[in-house]
Every structure is written in structure tokens, then in C-alpha cells.
C-alpha positions, -999 to +999 in steps of 0.1 A: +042-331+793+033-339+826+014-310+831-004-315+799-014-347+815-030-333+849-045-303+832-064-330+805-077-347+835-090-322+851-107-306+820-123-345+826-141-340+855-144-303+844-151-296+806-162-260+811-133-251+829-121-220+811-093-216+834-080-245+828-087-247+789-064-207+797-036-232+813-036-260+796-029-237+762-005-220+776+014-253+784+010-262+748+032-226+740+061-238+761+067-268+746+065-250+713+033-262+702+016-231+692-011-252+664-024-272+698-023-237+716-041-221+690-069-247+690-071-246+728-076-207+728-096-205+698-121-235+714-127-217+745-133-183+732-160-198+713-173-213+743-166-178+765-162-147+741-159-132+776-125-148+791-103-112+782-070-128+791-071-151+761-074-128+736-038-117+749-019-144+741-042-157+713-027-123+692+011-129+705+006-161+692-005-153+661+025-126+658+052-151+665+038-173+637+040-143+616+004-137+610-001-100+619-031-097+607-047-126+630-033-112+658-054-074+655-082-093+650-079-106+680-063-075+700-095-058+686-118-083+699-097-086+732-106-049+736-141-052+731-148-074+754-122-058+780-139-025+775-178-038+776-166-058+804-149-029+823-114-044+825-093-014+822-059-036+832-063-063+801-078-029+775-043-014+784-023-044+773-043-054+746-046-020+732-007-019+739+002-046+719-027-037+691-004-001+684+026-019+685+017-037+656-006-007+638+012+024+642 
């Protein structure tokens, strides 16, 4: 919780932050909190459609709460913006973990 802590602070002095909105959601899955997560990763795609690694664990997310079909949606997204945005590396794994659950 700790880390919750520091990463809220920062987010303080820096509300745009969109690697630490990335960080502090990801702290929010390790303790097991994957509504607070969700919010988190939901909130700053809204605010920056273009932060690729997001749309990553946004979909694993979605899959571990069982909703499949929240989690293409967001592979597919992911890989939109990874392939208008040239990021070969984060189309792979998003693509990747889109046929796992497709095919």
C-alpha cells in the first residue's frame, strides 16, 4: 500500500502523468484490486488513446475477471494504435494474446 501512497502523490504534483497512472494500476493488480485497476487504465486511456502498453494489461485484466469479450475489444484497440503508432514490439503481444483468445 505504500507504494499506492507515493505513486498518489506524485500523480499530485503530476496529474497528467501517464506513466504513473501505467504504475500506479498496475499496483492496484497486485494487491488484487483489479475494479481500482480497471478504472486507473480505463481513465488514462481516455486521457491518452495513445499509451500502447495499457491496452496490454487492460485485456489480461478483463480475461482474468472472465470477461472475454472486454478484453478483444481492447486487444483490438491496443493494435490500432500500436500499428498507427509503428510499435511493432507491443502489435506482436497484443495481437498474441488477441488469437489466443479468438482462434
Amino acid at each position: 500500500m505504500e507504494r499506492i501512497e507515493q505513486l498518489k502523490k506524485f500523480l499530485e504534483a503530476n496529474p497528467t502523468d501517464s506513466f504513473l497512472k501505467h504504475a500506479l494500476a498496475l499496483e492496484y493488480i497486485k494487491l488484487g484490486d483489479d475494479e481500482t485497476a480497471r478504472k486507473v487504465f480505463e481513465g488514462l486511456l481516455a486521457d491518452e488513446p495513445g499509451y500502447v502498453g495499457s491496452y496490454y494489461h487492460l485485456g489480461k485484466l478483463f480475461e482474468r475477471i472472465g470477461d472475454n469479450d472486454k478484453a478483444i475489444e481492447w486487444y483490438q484497440n491496443g493494435m490500432q494504435v500500436a500499428k498507427e503508432k509503428g510499435e511493432q514490439h507491443a502489435f506482436g503481444e497484443l495481437r498474441g494474446a488477441w488469437e489466443e483468445l479468438t482462434f
